[in-house]
C-alpha positions as CSV (number, residue, x, y, z in Angstrom):
1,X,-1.3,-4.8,15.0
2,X,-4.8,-4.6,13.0
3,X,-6.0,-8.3,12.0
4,X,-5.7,-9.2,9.2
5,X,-8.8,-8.4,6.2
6,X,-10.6,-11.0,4.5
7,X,-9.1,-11.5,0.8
8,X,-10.7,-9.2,-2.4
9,X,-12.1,-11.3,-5.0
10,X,-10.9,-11.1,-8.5
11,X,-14.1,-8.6,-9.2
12,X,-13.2,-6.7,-6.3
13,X,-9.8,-6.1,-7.3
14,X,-9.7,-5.1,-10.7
15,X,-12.7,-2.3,-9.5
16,X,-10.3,-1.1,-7.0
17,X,-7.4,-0.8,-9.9
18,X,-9.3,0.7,-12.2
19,X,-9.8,3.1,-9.1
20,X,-6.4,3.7,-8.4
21,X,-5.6,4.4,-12.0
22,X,-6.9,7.8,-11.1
23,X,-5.2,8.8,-7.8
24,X,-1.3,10.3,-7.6
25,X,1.1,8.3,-5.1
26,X,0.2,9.8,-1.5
27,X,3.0,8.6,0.3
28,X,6.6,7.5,-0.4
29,X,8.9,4.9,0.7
30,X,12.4,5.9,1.0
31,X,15.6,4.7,1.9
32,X,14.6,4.7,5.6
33,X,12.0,1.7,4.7
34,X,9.0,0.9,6.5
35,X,8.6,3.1,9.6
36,X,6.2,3.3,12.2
37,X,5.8,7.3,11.4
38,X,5.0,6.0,7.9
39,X,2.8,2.9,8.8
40,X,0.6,5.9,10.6
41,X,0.0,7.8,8.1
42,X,-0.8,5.3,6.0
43,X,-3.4,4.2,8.5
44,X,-4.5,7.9,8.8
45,X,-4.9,8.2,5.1
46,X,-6.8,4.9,4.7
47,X,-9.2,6.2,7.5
48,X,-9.9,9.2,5.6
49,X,-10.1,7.2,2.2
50,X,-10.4,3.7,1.6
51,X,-8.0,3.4,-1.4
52,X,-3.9,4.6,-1.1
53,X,-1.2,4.8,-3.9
54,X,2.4,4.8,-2.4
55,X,5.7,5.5,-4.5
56,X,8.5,2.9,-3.9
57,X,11.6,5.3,-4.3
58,X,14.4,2.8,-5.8
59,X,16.0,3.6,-2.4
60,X,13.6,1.3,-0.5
61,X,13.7,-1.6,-2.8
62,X,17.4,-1.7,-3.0
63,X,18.0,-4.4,-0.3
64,X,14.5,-5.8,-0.4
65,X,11.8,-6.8,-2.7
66,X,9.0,-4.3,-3.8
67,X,6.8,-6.9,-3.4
68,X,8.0,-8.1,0.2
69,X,7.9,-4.0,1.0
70,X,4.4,-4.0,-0.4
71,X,3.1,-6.9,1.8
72,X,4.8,-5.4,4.9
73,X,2.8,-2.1,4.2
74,X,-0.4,-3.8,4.3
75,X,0.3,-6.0,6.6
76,X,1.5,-3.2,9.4
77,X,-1.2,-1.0,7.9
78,X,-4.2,-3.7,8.7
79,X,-4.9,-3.5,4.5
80,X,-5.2,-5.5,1.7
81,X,-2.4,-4.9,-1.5
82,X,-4.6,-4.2,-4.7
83,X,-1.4,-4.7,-6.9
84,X,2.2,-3.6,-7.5
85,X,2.7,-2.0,-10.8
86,X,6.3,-1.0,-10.9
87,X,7.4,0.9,-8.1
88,X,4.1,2.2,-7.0
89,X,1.6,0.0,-4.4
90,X,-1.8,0.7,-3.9
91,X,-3.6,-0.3,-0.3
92,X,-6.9,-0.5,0.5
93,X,-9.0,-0.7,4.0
94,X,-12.7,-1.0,4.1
């Protein structure tokens, strides 16, 4: 498992939403949840580009949080969670 990054300042993160504002979901969650197939290409993508929006299909949030899947995402993925604004999440990795 990547460690864990330091935390984005308040600065930092409101320059990284403003950011995201502009990008379409990448990547969904589905009903399947968190998978490792999943955590990879999250990692992939976040190697290519530093910022990620995911969709949170109302399938994967059924049984647990969206914020609880949001933290595991970044957690698994070794990135820091720039928000959750409804049922989209958006990652980033230096």
């Amino acid at each position: 498992m990547p460690e864990t990054p330091a935390p984005l300042s308040s600065r930092d993160r409101a320059a990284l939403k403003a950011r995201a504002q502009a990008l379409e979901p990448a990547l969904q969650v589905g009903k399947a949840g968190v998978t490792d197939a999943l955590v990879a290409e999250i990692e992939a993508r976040l190697d290519r580009e530093d910022l990620v929006k995911i969709r949170l299909l109302k399938s994967a949030t059924e049984e647990a949080d969206r914020h609880a899947v949001a933290e595991d995402l970044a957690a698994r993925a070794g990135a820091q969670l720039v928000e959750v604004r409804g049922n989209t999440v958006v990652l980033y990795r230096r």
